[in-house]
C-alpha positions as CSV (number, residue, x, y, z in Angstrom):
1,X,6.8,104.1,-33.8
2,X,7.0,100.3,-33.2
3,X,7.6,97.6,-36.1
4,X,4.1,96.7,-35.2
5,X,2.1,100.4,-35.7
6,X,4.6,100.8,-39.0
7,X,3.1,97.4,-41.0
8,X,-0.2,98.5,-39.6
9,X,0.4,102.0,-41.1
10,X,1.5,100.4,-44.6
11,X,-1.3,97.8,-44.5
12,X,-4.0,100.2,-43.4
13,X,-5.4,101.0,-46.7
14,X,-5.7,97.4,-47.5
15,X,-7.5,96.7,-43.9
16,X,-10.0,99.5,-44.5
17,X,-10.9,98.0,-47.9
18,X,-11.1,94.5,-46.9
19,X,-13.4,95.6,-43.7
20,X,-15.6,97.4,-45.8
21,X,-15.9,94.3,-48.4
22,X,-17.1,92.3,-45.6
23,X,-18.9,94.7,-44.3
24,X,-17.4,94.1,-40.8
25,X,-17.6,97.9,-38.7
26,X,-19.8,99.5,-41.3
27,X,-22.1,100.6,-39.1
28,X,-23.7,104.7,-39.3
29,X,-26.6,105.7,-37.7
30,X,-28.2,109.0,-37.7
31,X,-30.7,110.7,-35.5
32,X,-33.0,113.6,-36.8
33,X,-35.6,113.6,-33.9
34,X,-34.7,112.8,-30.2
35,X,-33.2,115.3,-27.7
36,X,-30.8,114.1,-25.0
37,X,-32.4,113.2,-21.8
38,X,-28.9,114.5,-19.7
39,X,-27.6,117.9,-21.8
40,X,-24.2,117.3,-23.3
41,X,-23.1,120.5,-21.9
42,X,-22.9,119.6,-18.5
43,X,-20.4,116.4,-19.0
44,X,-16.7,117.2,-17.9
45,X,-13.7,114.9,-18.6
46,X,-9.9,115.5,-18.2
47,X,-7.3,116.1,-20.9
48,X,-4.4,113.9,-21.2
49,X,-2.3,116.4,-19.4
50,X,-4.5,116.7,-16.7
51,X,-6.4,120.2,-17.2
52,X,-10.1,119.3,-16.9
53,X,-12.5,119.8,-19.9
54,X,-15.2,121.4,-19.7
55,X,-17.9,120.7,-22.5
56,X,-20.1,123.7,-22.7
57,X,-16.6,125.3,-24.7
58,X,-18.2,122.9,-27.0
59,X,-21.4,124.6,-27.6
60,X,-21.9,126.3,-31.4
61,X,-19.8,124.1,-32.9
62,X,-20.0,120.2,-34.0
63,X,-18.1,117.6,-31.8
64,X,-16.5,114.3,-33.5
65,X,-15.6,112.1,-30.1
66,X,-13.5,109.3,-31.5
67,X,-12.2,106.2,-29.1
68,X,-8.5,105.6,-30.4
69,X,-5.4,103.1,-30.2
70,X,-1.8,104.0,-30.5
71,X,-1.7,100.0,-31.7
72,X,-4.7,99.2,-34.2
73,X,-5.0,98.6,-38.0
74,X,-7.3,102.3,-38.0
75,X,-4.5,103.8,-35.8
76,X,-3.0,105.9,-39.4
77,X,-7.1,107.1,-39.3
78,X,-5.5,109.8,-36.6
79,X,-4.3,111.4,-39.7
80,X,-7.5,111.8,-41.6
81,X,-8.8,112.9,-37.7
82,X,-6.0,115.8,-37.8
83,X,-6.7,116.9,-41.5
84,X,-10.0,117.1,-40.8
85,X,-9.7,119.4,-37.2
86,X,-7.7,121.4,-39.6
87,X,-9.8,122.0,-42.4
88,X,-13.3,122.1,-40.8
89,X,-12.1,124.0,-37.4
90,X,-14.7,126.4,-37.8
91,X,-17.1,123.8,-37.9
92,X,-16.5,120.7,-35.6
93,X,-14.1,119.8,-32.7
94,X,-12.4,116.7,-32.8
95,X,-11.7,115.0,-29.4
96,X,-9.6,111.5,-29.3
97,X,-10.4,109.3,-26.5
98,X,-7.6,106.5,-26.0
99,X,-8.8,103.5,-24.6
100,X,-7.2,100.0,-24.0
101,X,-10.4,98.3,-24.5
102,X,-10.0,96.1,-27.9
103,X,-7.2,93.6,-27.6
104,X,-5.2,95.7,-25.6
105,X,-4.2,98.1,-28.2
106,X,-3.2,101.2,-26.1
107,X,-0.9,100.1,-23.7
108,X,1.0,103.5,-23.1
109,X,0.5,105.8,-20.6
110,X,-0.9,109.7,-21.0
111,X,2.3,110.8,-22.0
112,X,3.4,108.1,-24.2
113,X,0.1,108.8,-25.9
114,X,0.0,112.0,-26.5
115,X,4.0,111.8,-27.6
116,X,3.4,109.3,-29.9
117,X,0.2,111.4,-31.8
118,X,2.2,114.5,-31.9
119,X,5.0,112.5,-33.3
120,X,3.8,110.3,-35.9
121,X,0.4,111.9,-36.8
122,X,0.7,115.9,-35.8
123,X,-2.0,115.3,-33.6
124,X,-2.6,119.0,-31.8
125,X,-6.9,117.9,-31.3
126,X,-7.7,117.7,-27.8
127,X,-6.8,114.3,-26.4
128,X,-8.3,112.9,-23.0
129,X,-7.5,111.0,-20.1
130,X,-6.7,107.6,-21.3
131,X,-10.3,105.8,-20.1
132,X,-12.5,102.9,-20.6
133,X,-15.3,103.2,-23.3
134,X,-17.0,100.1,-23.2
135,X,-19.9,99.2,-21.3
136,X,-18.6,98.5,-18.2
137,X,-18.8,99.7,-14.3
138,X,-15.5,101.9,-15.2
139,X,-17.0,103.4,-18.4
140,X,-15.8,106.9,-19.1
141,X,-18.6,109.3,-18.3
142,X,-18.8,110.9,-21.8
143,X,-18.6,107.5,-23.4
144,X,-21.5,106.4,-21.0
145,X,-23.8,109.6,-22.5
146,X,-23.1,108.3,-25.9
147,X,-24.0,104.9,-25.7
148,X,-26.8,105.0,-23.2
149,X,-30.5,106.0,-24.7
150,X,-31.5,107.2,-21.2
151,X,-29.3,110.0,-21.4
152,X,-28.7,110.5,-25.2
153,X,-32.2,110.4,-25.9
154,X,-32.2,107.6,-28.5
155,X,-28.4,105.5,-29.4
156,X,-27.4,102.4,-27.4
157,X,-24.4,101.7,-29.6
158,X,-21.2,101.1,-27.7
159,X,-18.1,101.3,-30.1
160,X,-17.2,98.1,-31.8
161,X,-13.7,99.1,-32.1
162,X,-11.5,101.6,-31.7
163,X,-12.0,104.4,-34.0
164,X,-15.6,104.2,-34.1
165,X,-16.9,108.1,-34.2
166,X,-20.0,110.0,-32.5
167,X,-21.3,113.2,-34.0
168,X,-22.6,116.0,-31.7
169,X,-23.9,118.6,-33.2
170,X,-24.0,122.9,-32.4
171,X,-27.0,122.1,-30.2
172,X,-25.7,119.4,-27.7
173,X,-27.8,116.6,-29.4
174,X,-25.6,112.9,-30.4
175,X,-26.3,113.2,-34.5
176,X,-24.3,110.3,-35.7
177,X,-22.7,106.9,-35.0
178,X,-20.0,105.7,-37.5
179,X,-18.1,102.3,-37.3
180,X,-14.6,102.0,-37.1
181,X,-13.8,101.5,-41.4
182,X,-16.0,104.6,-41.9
183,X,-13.1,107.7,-42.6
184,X,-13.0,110.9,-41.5
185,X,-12.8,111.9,-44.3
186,X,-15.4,109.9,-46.2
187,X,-18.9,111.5,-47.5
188,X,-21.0,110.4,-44.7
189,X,-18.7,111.9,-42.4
190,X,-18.3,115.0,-43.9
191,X,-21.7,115.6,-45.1
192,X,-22.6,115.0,-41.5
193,X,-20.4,118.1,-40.4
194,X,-21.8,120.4,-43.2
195,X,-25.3,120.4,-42.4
């Protein structure tokens, strides 16, 4: 762990609280109607270690896709992502997607990655392919399903930072968008999973 991702670490708690007391990355929406357009089953990506990932291993169980940083004020949230793969693994998968798309905040490479999670964090949730989730020409193909009504059936919302969190739930249908300050462990998240 760098000196950096250490005072981030120690100043985390104090981050989160002052981003919620502006209000800044606050955002959850929720969906109780619209179907996906493009089934989430059929979408594909590829692990950090290179074994492909087939989503229909998803189906019968929730799915918590989370964009991550090695480098960010909510990197320490991989904790609360861990705890809650542990304790709810009957209920929802949780699947980290690192991205170097906010301020270049995930500079390493797969391996560096995935070291650095295991390391500092326990990570042991499936990890992907380091990718791009932002709207872009290179967007990762999951991340394009989430934040594209046309195939989600009804969300637009591209992450506003890293650690922002989409629910899928047993079905195949996008359920939730949090914002980046929202925990993993927080009511709305959890109540989420439990339904």
């Amino acid at each position: 762990m760098t000196i950096r991702q250490k005072i981030l670490k120690a100043v985390y708690p104090l981050f989160a609280f002052w981003s919620k007391a502006t209000g800044k990355n606050v955002t959850a929406l929720s969906n109780s109607a619209a179907k996906p357009v493009i089934p989430f089953y059929t979408l594909r990506d590829t692990l950090n270690n290179g074994n492909e990932f087939d989503f229909t291993c998803l189906k019968g169980k929730k799915a918590l896709l989370v964009n991550t940083a090695s480098d960010c004020g909510f990197t320490p949230q991989y904790k609360d992502l861990q705890k809650l793969y542990e304790q709810y693994n009957d209920k929802v998968v949780v699947i980290g997607f690192p991205a170097n798309d906010f301020k270049e905040q995930e500079k390493g490479s797969d391996e560096e990655i995935g070291q650095f999670c295991k390391a500092n964090f326990g990570v042991t949730f499936p990890l992907m392919k380091k990718s791009t989730v932002v709207k872009s020409k290179e967007q990762n193909k999951v991340y394009s399903w989430l934040t594209h009504a046309a195939q989600n059936g009804w969300n637009n919302k591209p992450p506003s930072w890293n650690f922002s969190k989409y629910l899928v739930n047993e079905e195949g249908t996008l359920v939730n968008y949090f914002g980046p300050t929202v925990s993993p462990l927080s009511d709305e998240v959890l109540s989420a999973i439990k339904k």
